[in-house]
C-alpha positions as CSV (number, residue, x, y, z in Angstrom):
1,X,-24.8,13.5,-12.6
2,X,-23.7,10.1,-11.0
3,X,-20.7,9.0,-12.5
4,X,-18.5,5.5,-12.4
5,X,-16.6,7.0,-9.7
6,X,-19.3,8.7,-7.6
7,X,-20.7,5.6,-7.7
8,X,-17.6,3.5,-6.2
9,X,-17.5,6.0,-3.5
10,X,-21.3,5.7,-2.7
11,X,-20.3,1.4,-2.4
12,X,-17.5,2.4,0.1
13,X,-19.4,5.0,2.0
14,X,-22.4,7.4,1.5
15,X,-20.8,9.9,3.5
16,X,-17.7,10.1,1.4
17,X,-20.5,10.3,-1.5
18,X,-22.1,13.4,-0.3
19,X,-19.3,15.1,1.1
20,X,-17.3,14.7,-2.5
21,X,-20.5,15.8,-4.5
22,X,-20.8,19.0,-2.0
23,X,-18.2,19.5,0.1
24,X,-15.3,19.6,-1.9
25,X,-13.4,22.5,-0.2
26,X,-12.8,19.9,2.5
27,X,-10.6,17.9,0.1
28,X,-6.5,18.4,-0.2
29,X,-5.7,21.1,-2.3
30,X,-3.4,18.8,-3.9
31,X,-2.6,15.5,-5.1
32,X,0.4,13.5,-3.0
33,X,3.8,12.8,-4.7
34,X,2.8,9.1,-4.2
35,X,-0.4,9.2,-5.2
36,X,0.3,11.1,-8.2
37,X,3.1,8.5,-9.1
38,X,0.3,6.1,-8.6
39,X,-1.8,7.8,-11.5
40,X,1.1,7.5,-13.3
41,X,1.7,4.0,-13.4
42,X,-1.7,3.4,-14.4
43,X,-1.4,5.5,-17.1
44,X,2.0,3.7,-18.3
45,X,0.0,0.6,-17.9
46,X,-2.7,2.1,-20.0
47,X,-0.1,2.8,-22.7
48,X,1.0,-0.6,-22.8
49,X,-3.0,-1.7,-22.8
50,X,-3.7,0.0,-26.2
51,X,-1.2,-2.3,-28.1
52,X,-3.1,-5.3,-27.7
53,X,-6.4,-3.3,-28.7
54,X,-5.0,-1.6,-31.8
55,X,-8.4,-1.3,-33.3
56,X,-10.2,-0.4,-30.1
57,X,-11.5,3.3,-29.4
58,X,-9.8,4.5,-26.1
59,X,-11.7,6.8,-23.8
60,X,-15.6,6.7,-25.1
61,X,-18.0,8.2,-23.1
62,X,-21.9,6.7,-22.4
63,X,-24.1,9.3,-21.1
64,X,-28.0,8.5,-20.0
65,X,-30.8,9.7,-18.7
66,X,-31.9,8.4,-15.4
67,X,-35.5,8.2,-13.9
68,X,-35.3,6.4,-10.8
69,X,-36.1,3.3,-12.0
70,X,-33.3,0.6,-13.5
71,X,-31.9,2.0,-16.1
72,X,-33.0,0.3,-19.2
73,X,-31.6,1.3,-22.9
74,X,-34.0,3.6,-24.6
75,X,-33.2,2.6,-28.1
76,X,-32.0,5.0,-30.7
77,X,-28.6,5.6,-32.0
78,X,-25.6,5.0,-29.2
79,X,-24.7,7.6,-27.2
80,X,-27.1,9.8,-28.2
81,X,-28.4,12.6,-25.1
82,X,-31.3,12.1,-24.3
83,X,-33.4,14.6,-20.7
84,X,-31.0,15.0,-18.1
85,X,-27.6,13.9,-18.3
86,X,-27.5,11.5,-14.5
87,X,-25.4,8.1,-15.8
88,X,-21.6,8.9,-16.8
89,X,-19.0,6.5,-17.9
90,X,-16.3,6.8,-19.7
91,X,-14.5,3.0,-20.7
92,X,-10.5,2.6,-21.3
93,X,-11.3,1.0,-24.3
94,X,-14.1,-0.4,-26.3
95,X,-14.3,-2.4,-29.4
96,X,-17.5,-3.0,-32.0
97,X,-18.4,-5.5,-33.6
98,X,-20.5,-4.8,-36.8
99,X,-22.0,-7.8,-37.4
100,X,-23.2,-8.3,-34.1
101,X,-24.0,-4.5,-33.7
102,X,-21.9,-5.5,-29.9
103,X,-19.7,-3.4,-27.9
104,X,-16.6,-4.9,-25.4
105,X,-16.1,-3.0,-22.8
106,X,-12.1,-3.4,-21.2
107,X,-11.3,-1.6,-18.3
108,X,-7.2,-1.2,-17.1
109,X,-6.1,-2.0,-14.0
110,X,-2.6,-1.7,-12.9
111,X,-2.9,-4.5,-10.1
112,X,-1.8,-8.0,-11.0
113,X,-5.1,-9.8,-10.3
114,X,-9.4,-9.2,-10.5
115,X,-9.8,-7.6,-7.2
116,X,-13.5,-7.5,-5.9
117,X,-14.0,-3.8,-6.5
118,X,-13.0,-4.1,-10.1
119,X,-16.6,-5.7,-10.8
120,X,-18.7,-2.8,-9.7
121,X,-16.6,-0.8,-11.4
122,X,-17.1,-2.6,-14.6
123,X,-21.3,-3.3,-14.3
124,X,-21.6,0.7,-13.5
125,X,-20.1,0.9,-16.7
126,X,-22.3,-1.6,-18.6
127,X,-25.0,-0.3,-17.1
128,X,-24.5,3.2,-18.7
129,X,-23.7,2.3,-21.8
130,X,-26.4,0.0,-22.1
131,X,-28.4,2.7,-20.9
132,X,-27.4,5.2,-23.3
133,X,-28.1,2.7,-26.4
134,X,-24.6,0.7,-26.8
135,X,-25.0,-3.2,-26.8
136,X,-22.5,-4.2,-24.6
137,X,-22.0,-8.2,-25.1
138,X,-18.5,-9.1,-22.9
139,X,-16.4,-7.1,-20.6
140,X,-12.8,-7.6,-19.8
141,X,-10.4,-6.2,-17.1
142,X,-6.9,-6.1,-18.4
143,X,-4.1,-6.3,-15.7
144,X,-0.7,-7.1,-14.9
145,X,0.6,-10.6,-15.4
146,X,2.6,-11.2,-12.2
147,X,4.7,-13.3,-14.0
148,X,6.0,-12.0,-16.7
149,X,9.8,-11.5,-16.6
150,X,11.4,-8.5,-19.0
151,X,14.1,-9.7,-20.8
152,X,14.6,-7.0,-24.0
153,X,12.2,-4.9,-25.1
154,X,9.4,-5.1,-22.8
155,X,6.0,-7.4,-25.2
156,X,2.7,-5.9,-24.1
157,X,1.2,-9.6,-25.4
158,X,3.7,-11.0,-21.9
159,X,2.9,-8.5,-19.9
160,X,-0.5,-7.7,-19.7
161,X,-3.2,-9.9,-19.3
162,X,-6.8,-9.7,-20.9
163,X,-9.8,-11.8,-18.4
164,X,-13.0,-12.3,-19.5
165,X,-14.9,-11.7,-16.4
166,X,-18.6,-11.0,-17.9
167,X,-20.4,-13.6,-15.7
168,X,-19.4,-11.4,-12.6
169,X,-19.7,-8.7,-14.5
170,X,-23.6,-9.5,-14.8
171,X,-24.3,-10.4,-11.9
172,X,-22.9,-7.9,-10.1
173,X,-24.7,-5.5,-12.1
174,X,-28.0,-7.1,-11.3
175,X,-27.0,-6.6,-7.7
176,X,-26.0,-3.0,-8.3
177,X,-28.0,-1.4,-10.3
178,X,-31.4,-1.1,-7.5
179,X,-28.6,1.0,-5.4
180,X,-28.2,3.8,-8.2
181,X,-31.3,5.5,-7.6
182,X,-30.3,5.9,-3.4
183,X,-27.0,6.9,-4.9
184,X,-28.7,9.9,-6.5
185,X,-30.6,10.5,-3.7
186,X,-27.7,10.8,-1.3
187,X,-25.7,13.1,-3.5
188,X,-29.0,15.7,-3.6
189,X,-29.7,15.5,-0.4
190,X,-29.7,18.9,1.4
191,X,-28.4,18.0,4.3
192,X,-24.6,16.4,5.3
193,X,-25.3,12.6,5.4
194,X,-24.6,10.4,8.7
195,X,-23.0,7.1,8.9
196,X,-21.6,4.9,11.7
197,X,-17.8,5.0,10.8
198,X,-16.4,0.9,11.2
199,X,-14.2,-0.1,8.6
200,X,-15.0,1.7,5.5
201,X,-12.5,4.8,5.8
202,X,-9.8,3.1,4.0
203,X,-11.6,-0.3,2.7
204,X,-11.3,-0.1,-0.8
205,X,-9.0,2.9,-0.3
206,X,-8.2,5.7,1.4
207,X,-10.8,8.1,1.8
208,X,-9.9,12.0,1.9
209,X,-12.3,13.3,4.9
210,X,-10.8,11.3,7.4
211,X,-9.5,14.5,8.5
212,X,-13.3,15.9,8.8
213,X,-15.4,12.6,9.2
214,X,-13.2,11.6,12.7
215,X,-13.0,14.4,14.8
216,X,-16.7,15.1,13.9
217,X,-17.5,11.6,15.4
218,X,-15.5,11.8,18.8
219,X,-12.7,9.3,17.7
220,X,-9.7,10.0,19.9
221,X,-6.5,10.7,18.3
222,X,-4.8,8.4,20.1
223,X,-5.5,4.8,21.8
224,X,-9.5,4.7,20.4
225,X,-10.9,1.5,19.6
226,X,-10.2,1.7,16.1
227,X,-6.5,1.5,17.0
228,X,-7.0,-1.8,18.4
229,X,-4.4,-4.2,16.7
230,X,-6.3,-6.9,15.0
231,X,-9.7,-5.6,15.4
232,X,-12.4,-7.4,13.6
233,X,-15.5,-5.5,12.1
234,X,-17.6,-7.2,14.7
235,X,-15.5,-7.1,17.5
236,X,-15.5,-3.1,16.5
237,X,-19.1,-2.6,16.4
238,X,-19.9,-4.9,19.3
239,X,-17.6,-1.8,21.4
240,X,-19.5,1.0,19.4
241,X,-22.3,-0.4,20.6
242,X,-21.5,-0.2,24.2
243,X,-20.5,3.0,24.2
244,X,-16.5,2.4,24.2
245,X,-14.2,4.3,22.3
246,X,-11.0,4.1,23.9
247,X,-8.8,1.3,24.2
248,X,-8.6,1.8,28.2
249,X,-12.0,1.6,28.4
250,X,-12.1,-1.6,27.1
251,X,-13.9,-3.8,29.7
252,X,-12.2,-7.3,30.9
253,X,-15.5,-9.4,29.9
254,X,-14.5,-8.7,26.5
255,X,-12.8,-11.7,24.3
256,X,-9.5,-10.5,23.2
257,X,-6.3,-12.2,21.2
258,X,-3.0,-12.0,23.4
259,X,-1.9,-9.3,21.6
260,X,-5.1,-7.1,21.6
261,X,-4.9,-8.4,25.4
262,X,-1.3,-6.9,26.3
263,X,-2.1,-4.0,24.2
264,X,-5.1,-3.0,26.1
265,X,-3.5,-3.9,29.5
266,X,-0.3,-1.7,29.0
267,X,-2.8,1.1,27.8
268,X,-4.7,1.0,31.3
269,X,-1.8,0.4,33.7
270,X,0.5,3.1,31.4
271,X,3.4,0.1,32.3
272,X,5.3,-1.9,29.7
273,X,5.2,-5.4,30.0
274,X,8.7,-6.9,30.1
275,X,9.9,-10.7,29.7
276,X,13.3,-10.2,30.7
277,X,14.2,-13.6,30.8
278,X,12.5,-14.4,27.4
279,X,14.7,-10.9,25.5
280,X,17.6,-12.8,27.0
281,X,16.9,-16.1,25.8
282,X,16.2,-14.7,22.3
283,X,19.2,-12.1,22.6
284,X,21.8,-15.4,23.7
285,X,21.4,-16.6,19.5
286,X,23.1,-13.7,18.4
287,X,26.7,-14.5,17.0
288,X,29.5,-11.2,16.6
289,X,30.0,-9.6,14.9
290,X,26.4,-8.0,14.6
291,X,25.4,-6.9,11.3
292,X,22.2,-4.4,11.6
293,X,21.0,-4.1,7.4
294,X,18.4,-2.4,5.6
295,X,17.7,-2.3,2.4
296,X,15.7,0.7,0.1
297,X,13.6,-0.7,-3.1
298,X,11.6,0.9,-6.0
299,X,8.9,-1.5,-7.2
300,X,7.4,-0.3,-10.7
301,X,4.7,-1.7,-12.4
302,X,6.2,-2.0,-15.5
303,X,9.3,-3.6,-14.8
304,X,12.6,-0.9,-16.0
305,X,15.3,-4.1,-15.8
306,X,16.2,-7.2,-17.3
307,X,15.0,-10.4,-15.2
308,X,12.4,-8.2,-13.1
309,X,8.7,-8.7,-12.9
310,X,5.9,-5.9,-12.4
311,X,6.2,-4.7,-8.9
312,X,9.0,-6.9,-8.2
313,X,11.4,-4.3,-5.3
314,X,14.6,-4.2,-6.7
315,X,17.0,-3.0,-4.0
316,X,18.9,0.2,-4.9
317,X,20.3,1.3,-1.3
318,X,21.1,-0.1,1.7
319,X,22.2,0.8,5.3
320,X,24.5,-1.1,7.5
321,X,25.6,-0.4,10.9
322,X,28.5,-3.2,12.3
323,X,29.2,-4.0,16.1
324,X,32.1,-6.1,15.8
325,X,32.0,-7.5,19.8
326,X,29.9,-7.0,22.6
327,X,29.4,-3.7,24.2
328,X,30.3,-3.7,28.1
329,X,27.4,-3.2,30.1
330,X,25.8,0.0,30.0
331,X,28.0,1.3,27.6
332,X,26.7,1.6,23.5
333,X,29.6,-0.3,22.2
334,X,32.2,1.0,19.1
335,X,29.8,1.0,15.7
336,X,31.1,1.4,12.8
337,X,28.7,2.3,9.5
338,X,28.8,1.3,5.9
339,X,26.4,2.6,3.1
340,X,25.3,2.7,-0.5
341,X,23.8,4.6,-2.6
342,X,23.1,3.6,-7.0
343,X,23.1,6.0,-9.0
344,X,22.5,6.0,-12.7
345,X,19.6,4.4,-14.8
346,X,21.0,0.4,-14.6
347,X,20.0,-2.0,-12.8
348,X,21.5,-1.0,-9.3
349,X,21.7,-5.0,-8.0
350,X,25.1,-5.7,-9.4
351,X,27.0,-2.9,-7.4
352,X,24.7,-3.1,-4.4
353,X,25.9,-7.1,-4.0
354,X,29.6,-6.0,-4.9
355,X,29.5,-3.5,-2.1
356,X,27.5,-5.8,0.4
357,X,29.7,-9.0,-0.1
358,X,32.7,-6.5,0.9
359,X,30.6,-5.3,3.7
360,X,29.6,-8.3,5.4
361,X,31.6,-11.6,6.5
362,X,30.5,-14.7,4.2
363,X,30.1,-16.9,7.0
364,X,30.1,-15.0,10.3
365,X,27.9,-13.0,12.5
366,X,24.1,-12.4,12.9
367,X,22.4,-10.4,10.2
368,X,19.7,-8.1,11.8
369,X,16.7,-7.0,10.0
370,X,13.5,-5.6,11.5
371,X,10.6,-7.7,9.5
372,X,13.0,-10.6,7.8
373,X,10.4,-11.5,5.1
374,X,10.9,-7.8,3.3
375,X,14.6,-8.5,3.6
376,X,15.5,-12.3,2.8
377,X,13.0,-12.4,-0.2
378,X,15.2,-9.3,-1.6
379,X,18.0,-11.6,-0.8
380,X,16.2,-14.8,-2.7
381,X,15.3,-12.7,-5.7
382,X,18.5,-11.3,-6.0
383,X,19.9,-14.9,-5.9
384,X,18.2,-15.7,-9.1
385,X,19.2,-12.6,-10.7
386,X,22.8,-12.7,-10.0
387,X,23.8,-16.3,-9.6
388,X,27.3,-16.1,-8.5
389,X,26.3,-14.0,-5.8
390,X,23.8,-17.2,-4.4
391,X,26.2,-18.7,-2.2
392,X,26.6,-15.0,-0.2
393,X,23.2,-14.0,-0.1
394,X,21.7,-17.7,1.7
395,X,24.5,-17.2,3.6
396,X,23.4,-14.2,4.8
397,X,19.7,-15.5,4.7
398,X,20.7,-18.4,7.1
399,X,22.1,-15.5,9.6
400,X,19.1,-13.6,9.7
401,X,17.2,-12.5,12.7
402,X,14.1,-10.9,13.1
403,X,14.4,-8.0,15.9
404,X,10.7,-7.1,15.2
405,X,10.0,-11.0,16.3
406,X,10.5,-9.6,20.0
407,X,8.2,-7.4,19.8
408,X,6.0,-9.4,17.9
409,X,6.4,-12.6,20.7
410,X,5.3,-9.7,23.1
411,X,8.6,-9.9,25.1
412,X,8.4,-6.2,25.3
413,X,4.8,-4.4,25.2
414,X,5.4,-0.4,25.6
415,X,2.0,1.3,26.3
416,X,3.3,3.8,23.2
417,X,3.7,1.2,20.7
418,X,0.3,1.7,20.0
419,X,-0.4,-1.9,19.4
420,X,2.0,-1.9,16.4
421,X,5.4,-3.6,16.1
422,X,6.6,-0.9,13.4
423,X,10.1,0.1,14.0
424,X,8.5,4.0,14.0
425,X,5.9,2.9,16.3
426,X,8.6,1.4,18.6
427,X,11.7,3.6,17.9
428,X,9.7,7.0,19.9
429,X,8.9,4.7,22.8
430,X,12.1,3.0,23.3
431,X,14.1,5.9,22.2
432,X,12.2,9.3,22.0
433,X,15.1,11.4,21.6
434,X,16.1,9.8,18.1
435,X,13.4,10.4,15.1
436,X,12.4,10.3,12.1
437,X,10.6,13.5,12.4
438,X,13.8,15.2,11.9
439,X,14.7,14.3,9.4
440,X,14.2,16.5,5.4
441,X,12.1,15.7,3.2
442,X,12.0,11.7,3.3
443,X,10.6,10.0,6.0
444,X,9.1,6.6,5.2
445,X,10.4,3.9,2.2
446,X,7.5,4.8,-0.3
447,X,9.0,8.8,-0.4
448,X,12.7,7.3,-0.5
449,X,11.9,5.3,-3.9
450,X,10.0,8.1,-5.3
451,X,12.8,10.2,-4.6
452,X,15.3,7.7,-6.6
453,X,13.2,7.2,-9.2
454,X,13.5,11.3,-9.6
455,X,16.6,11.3,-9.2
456,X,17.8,9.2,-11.5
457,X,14.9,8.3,-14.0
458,X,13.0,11.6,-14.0
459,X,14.0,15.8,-15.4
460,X,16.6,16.0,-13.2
461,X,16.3,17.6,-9.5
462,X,17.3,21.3,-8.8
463,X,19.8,19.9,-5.8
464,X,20.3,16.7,-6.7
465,X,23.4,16.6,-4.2
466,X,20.6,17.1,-1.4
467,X,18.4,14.4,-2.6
468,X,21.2,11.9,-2.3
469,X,21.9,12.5,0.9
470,X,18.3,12.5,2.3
471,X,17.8,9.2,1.2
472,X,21.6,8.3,2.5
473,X,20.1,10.3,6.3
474,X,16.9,8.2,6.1
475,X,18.1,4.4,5.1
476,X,20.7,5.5,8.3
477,X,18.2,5.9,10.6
478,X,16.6,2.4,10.1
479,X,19.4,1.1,10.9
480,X,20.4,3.3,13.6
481,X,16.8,3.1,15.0
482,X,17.3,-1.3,14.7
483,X,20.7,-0.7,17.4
484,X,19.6,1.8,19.7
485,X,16.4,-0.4,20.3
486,X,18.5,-3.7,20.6
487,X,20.0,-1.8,23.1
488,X,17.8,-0.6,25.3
489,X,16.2,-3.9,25.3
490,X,19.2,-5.2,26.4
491,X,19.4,-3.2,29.4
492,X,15.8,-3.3,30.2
């Protein structure tokens, strides 16, 4: 049997076809936190979905035979069985229409827009219901509107969308449905099927054997070609082809961008490339007293405050470490360290901004953030939300500075960065001796809203005490990381 989602993974790769269809001891025993809070978003969005269909039938399955040919409806009542069972679909929703004798087919997305792989997804599924005898005359993807802002109850009608996307939808399926009979063949085959890996691992998503698939095809762990910062699909397969698989083998007759460049030559000559005049330079706009911030978010889909949108991060924690003058040289300087932590199921903006205005000086000293986009867009949303915080928050917006952007401007290119300007890609190079591998339980921003969420929105935590202060221990270390890299940079 070739079903909707066999089929999606046959489109992304035939390997990850085969290998799901007969390998599936190779596959994680079990589902992530975050993907599983994933799933459960789209099923809240799902929730949401059936009351604008009131009269629609949620879940039907189409089952159909399949010969090898296109699959053409073989008449007879709908959704009759029919020979072997080799087509499966089963549609979010579906409404008839008697006097047409039609079927709608709407599939639920939880992203805020038609993304390309939503139209395969929707033809496989017209395809098998046609093929099992349903009349399928429009199909619709219902998704997020981006703009909707919840103020009350939260209106399905405001925050879903329903698009009519059945041109696509046929001609996609036009284009598709000549590939489902070498789907079925690939999933039969007897033998493990062979592909070049390029970009496909994680293009739509993720795929689970990356843990099998790489190894088995050489890829180093570290420093291969598909580590290459920036690498195009062509520039990729133009180094397959020559045989090159590691970043240091990388020959100089190859065209590269300035940062693929420094990245390959501080990975042959194992020596960082340093701009000491440029760090200083950039270093010189800083203004004392220094405040290094970081903020924590959760970013639902369906929005749980007033004057939030789907997705919108709401900030619900942040970090702040303060030095108030400049540290003599080769010395770390006094640092002082503020925090906080909402609890509680309200919207946590209010007291964060009460505690950050107390925190930080209105009108004095740098703010440093490590990718000031994430940060000052917080600050602008949380502008609108709260007005009469507005004059504190572009205040602290207009003090902002990127230490990422040095990194980024390739002032400082460590053969360990990897290529990557992520404060954990740079923190172990700089400053090996503090980690974030030490730390419990939460290790990376995604974990640290799940966490939050838990803690405050879910059955309550066995040690709830603990939870509070692993996500106090992480949001520390980003800010901790941000000062012990400014100052090794300093003294570089």
């Amino acid at each position: 049997m070739l079903s909707k989602s066999d089929f999606m993974k046959f489109l992304q790769c035939r390997k990850y076809l085969w290998l799901y269809k007969n390998r599936r001891d190779l596959l994680p025993e079990e589902v992530s936190e975050q993907q599983q809070a994933i799933f459960d978003q789209g099923f809240a969005v799902e929730d949401y979905a059936a009351k604008l269909l009131p009269g629609a039938e949620a879940q039907l399955v189409a089952r159909a035979p399949f010969t090898g040919k296109p699959a053409q409806p073989y008449g007879g009542k709908a959704g009759q069985r029919r020979g072997n069972d080799m087509l499966y679909a089963r549609a979010d929703f579906v409404t008839y229409d008697e006097e047409s004798d039609t079927y709608d087919i709407y599939e639920v997305k939880s992203t805020t827009q038609v993304k390309p792989e939503h139209l395969p997804d929707l033809a496989f599924q017209k395809i098998t219901f046609q093929a099992a005898g349903y009349k399928v005359r429009k199909t619709f993807l219902v998704h997020l509107n981006n703009e909707y802002v919840r103020q009350g109850k939260i209106d399905a009608h405001e925050l879903l969308i329903i698009e009519d996307i059945t041109a696509d939808v046929e001609k996609t399926a036009k284009e598709i449905e000549p590939l489902i009979p070498e789907a079925i063949a690939t999933m039969q085959k007897p033998q493990e099927v062979q592909v070049r890996i390029v970009k496909q691992c994680r293009n739509p998503y993720e795929c689970p054997f990356i843990p099998y698939c790489w190894p088995q095809a050489h890829i180093p762990e570290t420093n291969s070609v598909y580590d290459l910062t920036r690498i195009s699909e062509s520039l990729l397969v133009e180094l397959l082809d020559r045989g090159i698989r590691r970043v240091e083998d990388i020959p100089d007759d190859v065209e590269l961008g300035p940062e693929q460049a420094a990245q390959v030559q501080t990975t042959k000559t194992q020596k960082s490339i340093i701009n000491r005049a440029g760090i200083k330079k950039a270093l010189a706009k800083l203004k004392y007293p220094l405040y290094f911030l970081d903020y924590e978010t959760v970013g639902p889909a369906i929005p749980l405050w007033d004057s939030t949108r789907p997705y919108q991060q709401v900030c619900f924690q942040y970090s702040l470490h303060v030095l108030r003058e400049p540290p003599k040289k080769g010395a770390k300087g006094k640092l002082e360290h503020y925090e906080h932590l909402a609890s509680g199921r309200d919207n946590p903006v209010p007291g964060l901004l009460k505690q950050l205005k107390h925190d930080i000086a209105d009108d004095q000293g740098s703010v440093l953030v490590w990718y000031k986009s994430f940060e000052m867009t917080r600050n602008q949303e949380m502008a609108e939300m709260y007005p009469e915080y507005r004059g504190f928050l572009e205040s602290v917006n207009g003090r902002v500075y990127d230490l990422m952007e040095i990194f980024k401007a390739l002032l400082y290119v460590h053969p360990g960065f990897g290529g990557s300007c992520s404060i954990k890609a740079v923190l172990p190079a700089l400053v090996p001796e503090l980690s974030y591998d030490n730390l419990e339980d939460i290790r990376e921003g995604t974990m640290a809203g799940l966490r939050w969420l838990q803690l405050n929105f879910g059955k309550g935590l066995e040690d709830a005490g603990r939870v509070r202060q692993n996500l106090l221990n992480y949001c520390e270390r980003d800010t901790l990381a941000m000062v012990r890299v400014m100052g090794e940079i300093r003294n570089s």
